[in-house]
GUDOKOL-997697 format. One record per residue: x negated, y, z of N, C-alpha, C in turn; residue number from 1; residue in three letters. Coordinates in Angstrom, 2 decimals. Each point is the difference from the previous one (the first is absolute). Layout:
<nodes>
<node n_X="X" n_Y="Y" n_Z="Z" ca_X="X" ca_Y="Y" ca_Z="Z" c_X="X" c_Y="Y" c_Z="Z" k="NUM" r="ala"/>
...
</nodes>
This chain:
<nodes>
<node n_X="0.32" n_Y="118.17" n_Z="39.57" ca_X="0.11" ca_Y="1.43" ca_Z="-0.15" c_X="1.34" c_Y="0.30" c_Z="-0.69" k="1" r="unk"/>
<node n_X="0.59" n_Y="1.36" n_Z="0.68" ca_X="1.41" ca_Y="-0.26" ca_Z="-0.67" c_X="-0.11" c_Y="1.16" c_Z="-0.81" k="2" r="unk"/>
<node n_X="1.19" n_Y="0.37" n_Z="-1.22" ca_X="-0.50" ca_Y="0.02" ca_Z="-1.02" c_X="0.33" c_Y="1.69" c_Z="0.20" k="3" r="unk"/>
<node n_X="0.43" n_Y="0.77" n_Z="0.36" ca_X="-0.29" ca_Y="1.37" ca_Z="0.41" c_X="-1.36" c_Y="0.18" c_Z="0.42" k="4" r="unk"/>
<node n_X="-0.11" n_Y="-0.72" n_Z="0.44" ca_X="-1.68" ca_Y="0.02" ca_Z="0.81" c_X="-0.72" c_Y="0.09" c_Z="-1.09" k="5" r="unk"/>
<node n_X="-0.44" n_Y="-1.07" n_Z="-0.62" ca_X="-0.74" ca_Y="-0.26" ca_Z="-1.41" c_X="0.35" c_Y="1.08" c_Z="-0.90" k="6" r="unk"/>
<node n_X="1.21" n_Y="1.07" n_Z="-0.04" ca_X="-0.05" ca_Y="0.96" ca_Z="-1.20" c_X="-1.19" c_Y="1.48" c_Z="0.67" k="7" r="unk"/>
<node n_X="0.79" n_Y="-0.52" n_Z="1.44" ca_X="-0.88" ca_Y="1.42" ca_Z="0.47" c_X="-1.59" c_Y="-0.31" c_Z="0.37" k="8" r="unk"/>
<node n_X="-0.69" n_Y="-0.42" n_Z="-0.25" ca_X="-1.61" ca_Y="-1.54" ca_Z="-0.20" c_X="0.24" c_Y="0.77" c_Z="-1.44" k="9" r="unk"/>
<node n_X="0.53" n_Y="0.01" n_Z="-0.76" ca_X="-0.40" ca_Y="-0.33" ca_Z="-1.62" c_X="0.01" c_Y="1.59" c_Z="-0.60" k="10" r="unk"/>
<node n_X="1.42" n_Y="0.73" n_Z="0.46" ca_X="-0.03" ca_Y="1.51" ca_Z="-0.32" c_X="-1.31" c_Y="0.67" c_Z="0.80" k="11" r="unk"/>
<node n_X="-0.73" n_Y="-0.31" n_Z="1.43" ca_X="-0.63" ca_Y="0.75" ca_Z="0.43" c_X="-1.33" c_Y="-0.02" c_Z="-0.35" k="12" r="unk"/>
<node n_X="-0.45" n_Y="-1.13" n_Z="-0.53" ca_X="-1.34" ca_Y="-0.46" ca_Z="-0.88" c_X="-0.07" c_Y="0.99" c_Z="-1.49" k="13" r="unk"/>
<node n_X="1.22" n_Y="-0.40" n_Z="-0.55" ca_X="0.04" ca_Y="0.25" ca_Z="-1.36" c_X="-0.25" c_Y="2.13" c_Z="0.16" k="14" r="unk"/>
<node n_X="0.61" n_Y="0.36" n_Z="0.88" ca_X="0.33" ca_Y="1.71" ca_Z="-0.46" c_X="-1.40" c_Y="0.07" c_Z="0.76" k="15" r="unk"/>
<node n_X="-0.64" n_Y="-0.52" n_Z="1.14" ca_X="-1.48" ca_Y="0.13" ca_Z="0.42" c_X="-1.09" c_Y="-0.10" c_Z="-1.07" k="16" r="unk"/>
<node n_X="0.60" n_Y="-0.90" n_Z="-0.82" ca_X="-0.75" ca_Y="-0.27" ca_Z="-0.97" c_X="-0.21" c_Y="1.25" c_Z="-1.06" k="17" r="unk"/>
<node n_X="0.87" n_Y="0.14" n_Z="-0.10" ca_X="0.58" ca_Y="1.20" ca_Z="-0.83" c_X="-0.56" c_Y="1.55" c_Z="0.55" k="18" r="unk"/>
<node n_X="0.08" n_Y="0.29" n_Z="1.39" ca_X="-0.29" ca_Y="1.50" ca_Z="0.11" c_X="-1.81" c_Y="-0.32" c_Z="0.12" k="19" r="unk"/>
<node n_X="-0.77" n_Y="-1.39" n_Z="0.28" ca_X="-1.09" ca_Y="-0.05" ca_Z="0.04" c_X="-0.84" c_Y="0.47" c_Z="-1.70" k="20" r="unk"/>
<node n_X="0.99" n_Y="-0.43" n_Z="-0.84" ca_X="-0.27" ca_Y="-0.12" ca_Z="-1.82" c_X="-0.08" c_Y="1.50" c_Z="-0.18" k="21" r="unk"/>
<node n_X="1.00" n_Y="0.40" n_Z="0.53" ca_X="0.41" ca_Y="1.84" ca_Z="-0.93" c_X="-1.10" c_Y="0.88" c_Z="0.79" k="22" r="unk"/>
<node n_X="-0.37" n_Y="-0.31" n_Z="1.25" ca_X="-1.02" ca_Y="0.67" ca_Z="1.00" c_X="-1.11" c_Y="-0.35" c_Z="-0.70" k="23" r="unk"/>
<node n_X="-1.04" n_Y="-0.90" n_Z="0.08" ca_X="-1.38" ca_Y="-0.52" ca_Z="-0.57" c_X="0.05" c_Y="0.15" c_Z="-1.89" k="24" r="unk"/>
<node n_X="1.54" n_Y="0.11" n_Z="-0.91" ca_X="-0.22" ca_Y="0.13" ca_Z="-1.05" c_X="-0.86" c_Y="0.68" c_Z="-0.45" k="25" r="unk"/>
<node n_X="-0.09" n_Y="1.17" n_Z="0.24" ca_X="-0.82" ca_Y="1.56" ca_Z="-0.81" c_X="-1.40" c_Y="-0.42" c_Z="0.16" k="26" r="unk"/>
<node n_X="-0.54" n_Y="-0.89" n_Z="1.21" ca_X="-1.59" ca_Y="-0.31" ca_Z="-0.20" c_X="-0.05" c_Y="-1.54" c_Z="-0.84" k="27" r="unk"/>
<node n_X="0.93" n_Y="-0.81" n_Z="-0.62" ca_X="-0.03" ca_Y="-0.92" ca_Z="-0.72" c_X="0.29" c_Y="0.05" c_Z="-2.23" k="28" r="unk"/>
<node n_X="0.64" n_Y="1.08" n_Z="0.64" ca_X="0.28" ca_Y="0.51" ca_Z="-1.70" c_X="-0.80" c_Y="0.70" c_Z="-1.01" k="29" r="unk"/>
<node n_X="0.09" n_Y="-0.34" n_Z="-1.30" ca_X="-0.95" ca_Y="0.38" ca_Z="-0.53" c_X="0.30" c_Y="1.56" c_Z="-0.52" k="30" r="unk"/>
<node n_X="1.09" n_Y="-0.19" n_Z="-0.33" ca_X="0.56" ca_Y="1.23" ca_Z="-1.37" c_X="0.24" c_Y="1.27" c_Z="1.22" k="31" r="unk"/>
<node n_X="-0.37" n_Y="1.18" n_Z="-0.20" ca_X="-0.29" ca_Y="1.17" ca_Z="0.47" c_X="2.00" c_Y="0.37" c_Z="0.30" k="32" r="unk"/>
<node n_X="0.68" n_Y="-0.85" n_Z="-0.69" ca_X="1.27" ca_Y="0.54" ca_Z="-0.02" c_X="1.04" c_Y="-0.87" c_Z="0.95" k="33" r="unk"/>
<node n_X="-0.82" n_Y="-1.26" n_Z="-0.08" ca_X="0.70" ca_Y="-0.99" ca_Z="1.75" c_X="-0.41" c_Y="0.46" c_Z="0.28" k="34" r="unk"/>
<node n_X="-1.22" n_Y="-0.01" n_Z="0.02" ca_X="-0.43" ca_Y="0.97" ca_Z="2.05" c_X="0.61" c_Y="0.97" c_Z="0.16" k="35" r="unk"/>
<node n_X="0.52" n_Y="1.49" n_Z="-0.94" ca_X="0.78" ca_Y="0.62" ca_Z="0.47" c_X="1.58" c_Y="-0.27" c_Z="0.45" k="36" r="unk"/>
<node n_X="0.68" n_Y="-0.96" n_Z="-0.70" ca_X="1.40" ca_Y="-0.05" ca_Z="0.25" c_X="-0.29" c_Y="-1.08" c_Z="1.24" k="37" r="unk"/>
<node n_X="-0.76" n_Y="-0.47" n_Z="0.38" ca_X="-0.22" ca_Y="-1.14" ca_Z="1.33" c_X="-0.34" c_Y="0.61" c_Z="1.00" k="38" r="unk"/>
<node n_X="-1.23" n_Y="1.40" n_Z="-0.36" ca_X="0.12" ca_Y="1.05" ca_Z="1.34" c_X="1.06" c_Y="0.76" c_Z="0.38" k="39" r="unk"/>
<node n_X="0.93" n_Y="0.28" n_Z="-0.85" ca_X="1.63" ca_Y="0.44" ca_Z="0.22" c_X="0.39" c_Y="-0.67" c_Z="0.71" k="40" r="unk"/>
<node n_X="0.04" n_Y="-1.58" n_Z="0.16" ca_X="1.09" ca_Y="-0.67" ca_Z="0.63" c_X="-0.68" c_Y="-0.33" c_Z="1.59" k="41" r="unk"/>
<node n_X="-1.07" n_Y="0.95" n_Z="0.72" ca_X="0.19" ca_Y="-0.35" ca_Z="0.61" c_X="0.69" c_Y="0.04" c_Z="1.60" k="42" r="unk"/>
<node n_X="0.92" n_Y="0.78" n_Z="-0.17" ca_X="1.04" ca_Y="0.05" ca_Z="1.11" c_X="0.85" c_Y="-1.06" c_Z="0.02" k="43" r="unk"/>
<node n_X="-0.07" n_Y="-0.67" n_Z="-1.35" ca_X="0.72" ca_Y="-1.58" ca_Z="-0.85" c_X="-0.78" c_Y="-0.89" c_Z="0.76" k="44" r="unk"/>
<node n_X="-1.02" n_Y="0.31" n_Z="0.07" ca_X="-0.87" ca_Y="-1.31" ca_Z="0.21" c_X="-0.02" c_Y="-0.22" c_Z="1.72" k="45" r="unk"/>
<node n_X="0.09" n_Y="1.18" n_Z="0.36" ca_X="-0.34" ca_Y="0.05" ca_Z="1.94" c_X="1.44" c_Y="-0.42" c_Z="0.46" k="46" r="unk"/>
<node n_X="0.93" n_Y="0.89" n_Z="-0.61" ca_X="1.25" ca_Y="-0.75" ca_Z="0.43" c_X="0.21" c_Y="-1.50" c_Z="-0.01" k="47" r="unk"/>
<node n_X="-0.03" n_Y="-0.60" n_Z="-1.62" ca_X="-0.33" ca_Y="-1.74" ca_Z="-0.06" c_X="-0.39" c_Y="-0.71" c_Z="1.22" k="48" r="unk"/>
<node n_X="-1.42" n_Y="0.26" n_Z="0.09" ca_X="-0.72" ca_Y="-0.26" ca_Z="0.98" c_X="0.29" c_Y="-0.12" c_Z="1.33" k="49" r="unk"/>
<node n_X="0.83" n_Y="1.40" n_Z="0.91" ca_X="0.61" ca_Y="-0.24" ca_Z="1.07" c_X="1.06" c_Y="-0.57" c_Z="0.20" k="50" r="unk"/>
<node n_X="0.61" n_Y="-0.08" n_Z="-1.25" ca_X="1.88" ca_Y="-0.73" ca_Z="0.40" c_X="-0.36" c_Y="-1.34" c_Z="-0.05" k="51" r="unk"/>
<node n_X="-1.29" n_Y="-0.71" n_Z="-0.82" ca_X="-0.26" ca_Y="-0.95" ca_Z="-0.25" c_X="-0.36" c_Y="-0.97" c_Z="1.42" k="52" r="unk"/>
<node n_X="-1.32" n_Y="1.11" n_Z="0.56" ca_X="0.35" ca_Y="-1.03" ca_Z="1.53" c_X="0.50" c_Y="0.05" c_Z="1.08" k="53" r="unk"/>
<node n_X="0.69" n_Y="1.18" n_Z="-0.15" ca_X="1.81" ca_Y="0.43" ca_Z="0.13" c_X="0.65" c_Y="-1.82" c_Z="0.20" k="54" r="unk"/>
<node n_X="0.13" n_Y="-0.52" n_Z="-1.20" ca_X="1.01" ca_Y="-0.93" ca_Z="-0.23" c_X="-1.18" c_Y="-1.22" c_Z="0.70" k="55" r="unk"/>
<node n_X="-1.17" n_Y="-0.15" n_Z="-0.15" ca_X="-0.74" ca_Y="-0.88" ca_Z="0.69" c_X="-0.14" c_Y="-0.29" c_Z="1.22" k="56" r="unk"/>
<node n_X="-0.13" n_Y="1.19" n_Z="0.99" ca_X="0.25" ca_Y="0.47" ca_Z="1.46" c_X="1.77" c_Y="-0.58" c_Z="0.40" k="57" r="unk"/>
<node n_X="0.73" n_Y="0.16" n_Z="-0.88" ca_X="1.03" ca_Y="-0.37" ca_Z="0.08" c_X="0.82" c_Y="-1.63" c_Z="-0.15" k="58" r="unk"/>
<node n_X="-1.14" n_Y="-0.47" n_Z="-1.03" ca_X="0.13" ca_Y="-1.74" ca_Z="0.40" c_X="-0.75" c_Y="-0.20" c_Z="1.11" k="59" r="unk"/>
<node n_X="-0.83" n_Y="0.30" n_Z="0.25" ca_X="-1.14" ca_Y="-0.43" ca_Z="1.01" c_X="0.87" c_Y="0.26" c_Z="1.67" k="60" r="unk"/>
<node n_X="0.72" n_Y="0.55" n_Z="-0.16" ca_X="0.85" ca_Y="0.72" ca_Z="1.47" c_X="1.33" c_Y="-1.07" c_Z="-0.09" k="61" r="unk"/>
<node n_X="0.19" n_Y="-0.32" n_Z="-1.43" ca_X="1.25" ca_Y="-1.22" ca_Z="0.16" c_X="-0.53" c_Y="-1.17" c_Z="0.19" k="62" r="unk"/>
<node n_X="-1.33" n_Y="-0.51" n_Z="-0.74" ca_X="-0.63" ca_Y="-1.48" ca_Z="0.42" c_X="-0.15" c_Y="-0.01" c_Z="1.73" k="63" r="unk"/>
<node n_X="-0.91" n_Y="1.35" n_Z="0.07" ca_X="0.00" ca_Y="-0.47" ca_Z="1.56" c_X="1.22" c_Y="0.00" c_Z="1.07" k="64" r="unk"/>
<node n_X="1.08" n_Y="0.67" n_Z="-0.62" ca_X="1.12" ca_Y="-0.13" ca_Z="1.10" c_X="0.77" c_Y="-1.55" c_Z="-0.59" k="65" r="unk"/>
<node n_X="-0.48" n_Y="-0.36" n_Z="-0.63" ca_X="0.43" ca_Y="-0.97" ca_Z="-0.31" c_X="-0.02" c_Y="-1.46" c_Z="0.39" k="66" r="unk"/>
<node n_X="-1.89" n_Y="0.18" n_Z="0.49" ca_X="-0.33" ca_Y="-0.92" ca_Z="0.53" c_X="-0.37" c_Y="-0.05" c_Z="1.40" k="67" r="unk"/>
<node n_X="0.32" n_Y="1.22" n_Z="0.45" ca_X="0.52" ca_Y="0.13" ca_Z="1.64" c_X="1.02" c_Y="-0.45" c_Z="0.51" k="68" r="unk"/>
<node n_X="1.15" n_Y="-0.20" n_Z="-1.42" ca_X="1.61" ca_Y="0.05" ca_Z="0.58" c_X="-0.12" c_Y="-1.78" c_Z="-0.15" k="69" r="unk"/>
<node n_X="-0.54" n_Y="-0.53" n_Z="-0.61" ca_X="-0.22" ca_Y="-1.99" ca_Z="-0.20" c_X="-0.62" c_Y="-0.28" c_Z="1.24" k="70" r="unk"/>
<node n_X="0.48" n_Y="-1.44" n_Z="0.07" ca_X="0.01" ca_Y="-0.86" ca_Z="1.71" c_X="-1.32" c_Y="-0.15" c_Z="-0.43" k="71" r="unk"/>
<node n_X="-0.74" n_Y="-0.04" n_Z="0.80" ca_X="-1.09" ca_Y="-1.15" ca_Z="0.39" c_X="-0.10" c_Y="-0.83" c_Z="0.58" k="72" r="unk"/>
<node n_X="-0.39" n_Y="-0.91" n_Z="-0.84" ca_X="0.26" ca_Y="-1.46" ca_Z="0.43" c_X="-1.35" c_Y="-0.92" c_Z="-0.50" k="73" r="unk"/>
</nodes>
């Protein structure tokens, strides 16, 4: 795996990870005052979320042209 590849694998997990956290926060928190500043963020959190497999859709379209463009042998 070459190593552009592996950042965009690692950024698209991590911010997925991320808009999944700020979205599901407000039903995981205890204090009356995260849940409010976590229900704020969530245009933060949906955005995350789509750029995230945004960048996933986007390795997945380079692995496979990738391994269309290799001989078989």
């Amino acid at each position: 795996m070459q190593k552009p590849d592996q950042d965009l694998l690692f950024k698209g997990i991590v911010i997925t990870l991320i808009g999944v956290a700020v979205l599901l926060g407000p039903y995981f928190a205890r204090s009356p005052a995260v849940q409010e500043l976590l229900t704020g963020g969530r245009v933060v959190g949906w955005f995350a979320l789509v750029l995230g497999l945004a960048l996933l859709g986007r390795y997945g379209l380079r692995r496979r042209a990738r391994r269309q463009s290799e001989p078989r042998g």
